[in-house]
N, C-alpha and C positions, 0 to 999 in steps of 0.2 A: 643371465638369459631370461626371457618374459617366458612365464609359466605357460606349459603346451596346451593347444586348443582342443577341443574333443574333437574325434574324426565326422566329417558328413555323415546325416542322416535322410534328414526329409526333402523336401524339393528344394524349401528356404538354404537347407547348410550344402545343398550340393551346388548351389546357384552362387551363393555367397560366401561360403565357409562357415558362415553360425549366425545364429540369431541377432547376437550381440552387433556384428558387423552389419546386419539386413540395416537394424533399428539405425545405425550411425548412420549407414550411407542415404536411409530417407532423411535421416538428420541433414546431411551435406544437401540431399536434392533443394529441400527446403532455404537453406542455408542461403545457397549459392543463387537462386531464385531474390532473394532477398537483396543478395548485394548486388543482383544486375538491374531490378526491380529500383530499390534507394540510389543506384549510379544516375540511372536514368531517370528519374526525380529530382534529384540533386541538381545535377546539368539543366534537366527546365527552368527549375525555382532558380539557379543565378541567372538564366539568360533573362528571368522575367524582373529579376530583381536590381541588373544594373544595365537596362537598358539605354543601350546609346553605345556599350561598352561591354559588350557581351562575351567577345574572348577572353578579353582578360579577367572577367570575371571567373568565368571557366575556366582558365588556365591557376587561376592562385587557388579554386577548389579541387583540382585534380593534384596541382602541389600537394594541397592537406592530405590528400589520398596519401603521396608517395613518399614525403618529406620521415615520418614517422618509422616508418621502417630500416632509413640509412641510420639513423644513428641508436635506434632503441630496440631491434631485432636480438640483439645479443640479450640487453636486458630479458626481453619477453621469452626467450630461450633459456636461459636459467632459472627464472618464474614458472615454467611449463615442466622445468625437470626436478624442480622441490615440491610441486604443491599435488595433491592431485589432480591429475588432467582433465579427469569426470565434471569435478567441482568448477575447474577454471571453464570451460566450455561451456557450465551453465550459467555460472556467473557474466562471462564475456557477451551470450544471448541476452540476459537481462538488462544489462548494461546497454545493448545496443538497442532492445525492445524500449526502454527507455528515453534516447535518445532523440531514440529516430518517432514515437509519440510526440516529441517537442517540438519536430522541428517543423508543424504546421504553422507554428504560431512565430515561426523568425522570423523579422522582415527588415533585416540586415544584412551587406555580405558577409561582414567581419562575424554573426553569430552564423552565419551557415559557413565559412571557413573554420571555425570554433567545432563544431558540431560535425566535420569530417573530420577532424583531425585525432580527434575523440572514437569515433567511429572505425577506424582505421587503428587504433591504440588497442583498440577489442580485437579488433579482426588478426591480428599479429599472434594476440592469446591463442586466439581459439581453431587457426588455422596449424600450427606447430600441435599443440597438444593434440589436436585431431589425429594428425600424420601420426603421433609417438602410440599412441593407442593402437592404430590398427592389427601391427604384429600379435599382439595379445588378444585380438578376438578372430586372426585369421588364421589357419593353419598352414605352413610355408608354404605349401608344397599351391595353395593358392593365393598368394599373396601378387602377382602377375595379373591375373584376375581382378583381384581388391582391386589393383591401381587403377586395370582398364576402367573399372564403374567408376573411380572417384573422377577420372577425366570425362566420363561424360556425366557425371552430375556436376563438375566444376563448367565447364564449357557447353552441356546441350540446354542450358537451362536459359541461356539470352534469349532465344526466338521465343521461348516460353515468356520470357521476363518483360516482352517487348510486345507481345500478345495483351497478358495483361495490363500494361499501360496506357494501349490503347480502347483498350474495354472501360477503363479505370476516367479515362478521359470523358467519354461518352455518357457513362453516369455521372460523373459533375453536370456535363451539360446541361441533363436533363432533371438534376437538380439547382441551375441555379434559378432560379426564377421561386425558390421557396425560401421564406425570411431567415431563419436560423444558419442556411449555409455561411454566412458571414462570422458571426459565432462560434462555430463549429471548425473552422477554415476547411470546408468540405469542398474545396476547389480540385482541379486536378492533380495539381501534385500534393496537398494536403491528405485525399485519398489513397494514393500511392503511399505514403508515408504511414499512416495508420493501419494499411495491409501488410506492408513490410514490417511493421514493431510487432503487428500477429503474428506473421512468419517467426520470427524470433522465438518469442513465448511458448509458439508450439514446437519450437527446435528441442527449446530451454527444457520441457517438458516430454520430449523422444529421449534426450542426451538422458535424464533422468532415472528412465526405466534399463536402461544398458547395465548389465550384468557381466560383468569382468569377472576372469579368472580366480580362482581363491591364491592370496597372495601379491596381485598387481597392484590394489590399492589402499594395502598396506605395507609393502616397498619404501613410501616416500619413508615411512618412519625415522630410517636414519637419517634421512637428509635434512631434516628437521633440526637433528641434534648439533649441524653445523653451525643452525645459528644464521643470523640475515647481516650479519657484521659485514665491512668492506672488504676484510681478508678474507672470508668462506666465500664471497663472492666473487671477489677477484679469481681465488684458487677454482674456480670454476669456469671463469671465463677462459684461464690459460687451458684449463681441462679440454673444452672443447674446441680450442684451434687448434690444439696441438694434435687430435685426432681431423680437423679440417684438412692439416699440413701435411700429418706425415701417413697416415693410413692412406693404402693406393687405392681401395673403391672409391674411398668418400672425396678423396682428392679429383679421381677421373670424372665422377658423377659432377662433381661440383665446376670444373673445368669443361666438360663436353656439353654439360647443358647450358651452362651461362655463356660461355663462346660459343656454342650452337645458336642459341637463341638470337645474340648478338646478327648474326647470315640471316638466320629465317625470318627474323623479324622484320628487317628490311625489305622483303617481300611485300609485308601489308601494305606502306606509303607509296611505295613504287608499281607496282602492280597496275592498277587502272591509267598510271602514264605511262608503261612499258604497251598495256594492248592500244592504247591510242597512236603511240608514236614511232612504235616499230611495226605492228601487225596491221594498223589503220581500220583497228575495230572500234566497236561502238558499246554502250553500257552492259546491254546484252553479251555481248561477249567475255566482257569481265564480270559477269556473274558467273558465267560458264567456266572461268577459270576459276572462279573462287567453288564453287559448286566442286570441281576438280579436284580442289584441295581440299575440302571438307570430306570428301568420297574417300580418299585415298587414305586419308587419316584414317575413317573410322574403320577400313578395312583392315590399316596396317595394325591396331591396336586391337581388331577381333583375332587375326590371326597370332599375335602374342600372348593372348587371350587363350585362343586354343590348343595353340602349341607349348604352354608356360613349361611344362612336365618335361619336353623334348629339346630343349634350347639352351645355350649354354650362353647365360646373360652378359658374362662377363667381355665375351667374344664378340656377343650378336651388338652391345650397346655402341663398343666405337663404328662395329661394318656401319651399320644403322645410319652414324651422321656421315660416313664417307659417303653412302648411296644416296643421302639427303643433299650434299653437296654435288655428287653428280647430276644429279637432277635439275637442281638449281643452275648447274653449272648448262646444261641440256634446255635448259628454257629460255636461258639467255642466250643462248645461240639460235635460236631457232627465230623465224621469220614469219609465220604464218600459224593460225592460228591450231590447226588438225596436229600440228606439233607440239607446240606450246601446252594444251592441253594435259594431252599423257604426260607429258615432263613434269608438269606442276603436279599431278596426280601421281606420279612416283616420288616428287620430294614430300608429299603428305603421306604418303603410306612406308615411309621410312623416319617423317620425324614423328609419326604417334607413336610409335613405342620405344622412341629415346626418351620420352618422359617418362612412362610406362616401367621400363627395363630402368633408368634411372633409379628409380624411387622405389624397386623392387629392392634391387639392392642394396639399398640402404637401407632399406627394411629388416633385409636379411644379415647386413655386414655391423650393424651399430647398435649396441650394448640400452637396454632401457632406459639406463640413467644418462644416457648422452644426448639423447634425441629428440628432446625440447631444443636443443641447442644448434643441431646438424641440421636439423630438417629449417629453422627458422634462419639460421644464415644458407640456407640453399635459395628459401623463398625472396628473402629481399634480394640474392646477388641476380637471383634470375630477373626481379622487378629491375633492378637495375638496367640487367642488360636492355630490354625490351626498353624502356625508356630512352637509352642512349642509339639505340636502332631506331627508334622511332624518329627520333631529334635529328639524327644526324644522317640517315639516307634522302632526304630531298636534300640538305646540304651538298653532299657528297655527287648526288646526281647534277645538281645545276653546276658545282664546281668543274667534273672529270667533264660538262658537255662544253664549257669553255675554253678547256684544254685538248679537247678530241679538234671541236674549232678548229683552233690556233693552230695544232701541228697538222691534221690530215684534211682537215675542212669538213670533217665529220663523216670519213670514208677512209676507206682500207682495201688496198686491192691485196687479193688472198686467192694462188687457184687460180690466176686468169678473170677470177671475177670479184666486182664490190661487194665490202659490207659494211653498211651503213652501222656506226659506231657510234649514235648517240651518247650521254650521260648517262642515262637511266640503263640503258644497257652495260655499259663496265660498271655502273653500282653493282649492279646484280652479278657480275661475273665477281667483284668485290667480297659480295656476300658469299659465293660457292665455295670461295676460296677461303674465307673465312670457317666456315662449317666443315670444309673437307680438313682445316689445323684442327681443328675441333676434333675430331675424331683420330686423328695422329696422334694428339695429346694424349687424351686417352688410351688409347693402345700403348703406349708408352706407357702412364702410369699404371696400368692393369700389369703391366708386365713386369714391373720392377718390384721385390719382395718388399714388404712394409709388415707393420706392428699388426695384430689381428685385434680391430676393437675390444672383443670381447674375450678373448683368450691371453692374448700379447704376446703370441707366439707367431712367428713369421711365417710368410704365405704370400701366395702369386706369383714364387721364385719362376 
């Protein structure tokens, strides 16, 4: 068990739980600003670098993003649970502070493919060891809380990140017309580049000052004495699936959010061609749903927020994706848009605190020495999904609208009356159904007794 956190005092430990966690979570604002900040850099600098051929440009740098974490997640999980986490997190900033300093001066795709791929090798360290920390500077009882902040400094910081870039653009501007910019590569995303390796530095140097529990990082000790051999390694990799496989939170958490995500995700590509082709709205309008979704999220993740103390996680995590799936399910039926709205805004105020309630849990259900491991195969299975959602719902939609075609001419008498049964509309009904198994699954595994991480004594009979 991670050594107990001292109780709330001042405004910082009743807001946050402790000091310790204040310092990380500016750590993550920072962080998270950086990598939406270098995302968005990266993607100018290939479109400017192979022009003629700009997707595919983008397409084999956003590979480098995602390629590293399918097969090297496990590694970076068992690196995260021997070393100290503190250290690897500073390291992994300086590394990326590093980096991302260089990559003014590429002017190649193959060293800006190079140079994400790198990028992303850091980000694998320092996002696991982040997550494994937290229990150790939050006290349980708000660790629901912790989560709420880390989703919005993981996710509120793009419009921040996208603010700056275009600030960041404006002063190139109006520095190019001075001799040294060239030199320098003080162009637009060259500047982006060298604010984001600051960001880092000044991560490198928060992460620093964090003060852990007496005990937490001197822990790895024995893991040391294992040794970096292929056997201590291997015996650790089995360690940690075997608690993936048979422990029922980490099982349901790992199963409800990757096949939830898998439903919701599908959501984003289809979206502004669902308000176009079913409701025969305009841009506007799909802001209005996306605005929807943003609202409902951040409600559903205050109120988990505030209710952490009153709520029984294990319960609330599958309703959660069934009412996400209802929703979903409620938005694809609907035809206009004063319906569509709320629908989307109850599927966001049901999936913020499946991530939320996820990650609580596992906070609370997995052993310290495991959680480099659990939390870094949850992050890639969920990057996964999101990728294969993203791929394959316009697939999926031009597919079912050839076949809706072919058998009803793209109409369904239902009731005495039509309904227009595009593609994009059974994708999404696709998707509801997919997040409502989602949440089945779950409940099933919550229900079935399994090993207790850290006791090994059975539980959830």
């Amino acid at each position: 068990m991670s050594p107990s956190v001292a109780p709330a005092q001042g405004t910082i430990e009743r807001i946050f739980g402790s000091v310790g966690f204040f310092r990380l979570w500016i750590a993550q604002v920072i962080s998270a600003t950086g990598d939406w900040l270098g995302l968005i850099a990266i993607i100018s600098l290939a479109d400017r670098l192979n022009d003629g051929s700009e997707g595919t440009a983008i397409a084999l740098v956003l590979t480098a993003r995602i390629l590293p974490g399918f097969f090297l997640a496990t590694a970076a999980g068992i690196i995260v649970d021997r070393l100290n986490r503190r250290r690897v997190m500073m390291v992994a900033d300086l590394g990326r502070a590093a980096v991302l300093m260089a990559l003014p001066f590429v002017d190649s795709l193959a060293g800006l493919v190079l140079a994400s791929f790198v990028l992303e090798l850091l980000t694998m360290l320092w996002s696991p060891a982040k997550e494994a920390l937290v229990p150790s500077l939050v006290p349980a009882e708000k660790l629901t809380s912790a989560n709420s902040l880390n989703v919005a400094a993981a996710y509120g910081m793009f419009p921040v990140a996208a603010g700056i870039a275009a600030l960041l653009a404006k002063v190139a501007e109006s520095l190019a017309d001075t001799g040294w910019i060239d030199t320098l590569r003080l162009n637009q995303e060259g500047l982006a580049f060298y604010v984001d390796g600051l960001s880092f530095l000044a991560t490198a140097l928060i992460v620093s000052t964090i003060v852990l529990p007496s005990g937490v990082e001197s822990a790895k000790g024995s893991d040391r004495q294992r040794g970096w051999g292929f056997g201590g390694a291997l015996g650790d990799l089995k360690e940690g699936w075997r608690v993936i496989v048979a422990n029922p939170v980490v099982r349901a958490v790992n199963i409800g959010l990757s096949t939830g995500v898998i439903g919701g995700g599908m959501l984003v590509p289809l979206g502004a061609i669902y308000v176009n082709e079913v409701i025969s709205g305009d841009e506007a309008d799909f802001n209005l749903v996306l605005f929807s979704l943003g609202t409902g999220m951040a409600v559903g993740v205050g109120c988990a927020s505030v209710l952490q103390n009153r709520i029984n996680r294990t319960r609330l995590f599958p309703a959660a994706l069934l009412l996400a799936g209802f929703g979903l399910l409620s938005a694809g039926a609907s035809s206009v848009l004063w319906l569509v709205v709320p629908a989307v805004g109850l599927v966001g105020f049901a999936a913020g605190p499946v991530y939320v309630l996820g990650f609580t849990l596992l906070h609370e259900n997995v052993n310290d020495e495991l959680r480099g491991r659990i939390f870094a195969a949850l992050l890639v299975l969920v990057r996964l999904c999101v990728l294969l959602a993203l791929a394959l719902a316009p697939l999926l939609s031009e597919l079912f609208d050839q076949l809706s075609a072919a058998l009803w001419d793209r109409q369904l008498s239902l009731a005495g009356g039509t309904v227009f049964v595009p593609g994009v509309r059974l994708t999404i009904w696709l998707a509801a159904v997919i997040v409502s198994l989602a949440g089945v699954l779950a409940l099933v595994s919550l229900r079935r007794p399994g090993p207790n991480v850290v006791t090994g004594e059975q539980e959830l009979g």
